[in-house]
C-alpha positions in Angstrom: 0.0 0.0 0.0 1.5 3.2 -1.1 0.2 6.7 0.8 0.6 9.7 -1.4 0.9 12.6 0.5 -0.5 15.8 -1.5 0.6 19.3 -0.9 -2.3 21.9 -0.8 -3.0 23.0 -4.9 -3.0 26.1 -6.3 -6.5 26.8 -6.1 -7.2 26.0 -2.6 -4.3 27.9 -1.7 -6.1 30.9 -3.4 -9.3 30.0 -2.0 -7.8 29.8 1.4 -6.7 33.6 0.4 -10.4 35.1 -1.0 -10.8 33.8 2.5 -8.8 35.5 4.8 -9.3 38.5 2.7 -12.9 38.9 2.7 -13.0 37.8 7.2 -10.4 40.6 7.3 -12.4 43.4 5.1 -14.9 42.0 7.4 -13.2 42.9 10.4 -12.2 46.5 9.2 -15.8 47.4 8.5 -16.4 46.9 12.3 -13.6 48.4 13.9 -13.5 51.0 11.7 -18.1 51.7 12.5 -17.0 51.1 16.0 -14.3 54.0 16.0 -16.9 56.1 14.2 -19.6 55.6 16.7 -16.9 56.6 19.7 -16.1 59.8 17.9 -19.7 60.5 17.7 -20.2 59.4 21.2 -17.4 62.0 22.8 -19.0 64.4 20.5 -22.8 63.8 21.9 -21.5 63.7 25.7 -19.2 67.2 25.6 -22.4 68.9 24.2 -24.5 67.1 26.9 -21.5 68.8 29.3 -21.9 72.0 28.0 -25.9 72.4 27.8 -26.3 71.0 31.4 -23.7 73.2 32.6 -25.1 76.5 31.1 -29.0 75.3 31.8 -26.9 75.0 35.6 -26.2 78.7 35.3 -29.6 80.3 34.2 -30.6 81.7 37.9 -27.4 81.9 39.4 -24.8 82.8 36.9 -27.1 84.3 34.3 -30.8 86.1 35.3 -33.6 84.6 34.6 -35.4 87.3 32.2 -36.9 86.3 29.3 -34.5 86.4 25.8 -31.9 84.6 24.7 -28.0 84.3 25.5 -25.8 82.9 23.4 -21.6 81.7 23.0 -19.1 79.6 21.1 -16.9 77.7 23.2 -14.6 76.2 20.4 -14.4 76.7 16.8 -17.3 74.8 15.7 -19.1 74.3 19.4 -22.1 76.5 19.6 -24.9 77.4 22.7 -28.1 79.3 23.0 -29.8 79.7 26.0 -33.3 80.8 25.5 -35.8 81.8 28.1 -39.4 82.8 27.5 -42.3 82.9 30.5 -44.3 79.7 30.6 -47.9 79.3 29.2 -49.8 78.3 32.1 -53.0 79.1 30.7 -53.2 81.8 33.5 -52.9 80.4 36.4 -50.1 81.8 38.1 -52.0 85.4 37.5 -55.3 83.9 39.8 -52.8 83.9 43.0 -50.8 86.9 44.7 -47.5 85.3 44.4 -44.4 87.3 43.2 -43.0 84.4 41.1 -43.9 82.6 37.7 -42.5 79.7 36.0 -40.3 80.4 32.9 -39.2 78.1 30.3 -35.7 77.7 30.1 -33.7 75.9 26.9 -30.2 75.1 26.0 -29.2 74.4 22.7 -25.9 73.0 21.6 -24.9 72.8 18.1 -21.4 71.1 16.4 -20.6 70.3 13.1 -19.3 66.8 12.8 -18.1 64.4 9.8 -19.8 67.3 7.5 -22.6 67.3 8.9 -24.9 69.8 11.9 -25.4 68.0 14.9 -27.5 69.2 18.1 -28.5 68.6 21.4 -31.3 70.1 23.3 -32.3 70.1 26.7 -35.1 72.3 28.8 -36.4 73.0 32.1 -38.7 74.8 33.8 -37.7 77.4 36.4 -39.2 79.9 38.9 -38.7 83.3 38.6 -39.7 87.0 39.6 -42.8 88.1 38.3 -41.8 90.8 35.5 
């Protein structure tokens, strides 16, 4: 009884290549989407920073009179801070109190991979009658 022992041929070899090559493109994709995301993520949580920080300041740092306040804290990291008396379908007006609930929003806008991202958050705060 004679064995032969075969070598891998050309064409498995090649196969063996298409492979590899296709898990690794494979494997690229994801890193590469998961890098992406983690960019976009550090992006979403500075603006997050930012607008709680300044919604934070409107009553302390900042008074709390209806308008709007805005800044640029980097080159392309923009905030608004917007304040307008709340609609309470006149309710506040049927009691003697000397305060009133305004509506307070921060916006935070960025421009990332070519394209306008923005976060928004709002609160409602009590205030001096005006």
């Amino acid at each position: 009884m004679r064995t032969k022992n075969r070598g891998m041929t050309l064409i498995e070899v090649l196969v063996a290549f298409v492979v590899l090559s296709l898990a690794m493109g494979v494997i690229m994709q994801i890193f590469s989407g998961g890098m992406r995301n983690a960019r976009r993520a550090e992006g979403y949580s500075r603006a997050v920073f930012l607008a709680e920080s300044r919604l934070a300041a409107v009553g302390l740092e900042q008074p709390l009179v209806p308008g709007e306040v805005s800044g640029q804290l980097s080159s392309d990291l923009r905030w608004r801070v917007t304040i307008n008396p709340f609609d309470d379908g006149g309710v506040s007006d049927q009691f003697v109190i000397p305060v009133r609930l305004y509506e307070v929003r921060v916006t935070v806008s960025w421009n990332e991979d070519g394209r306008q991202r923005l976060v928004e958050l709002g609160s409602l705060r009590l205030g001096p009658k005006q």
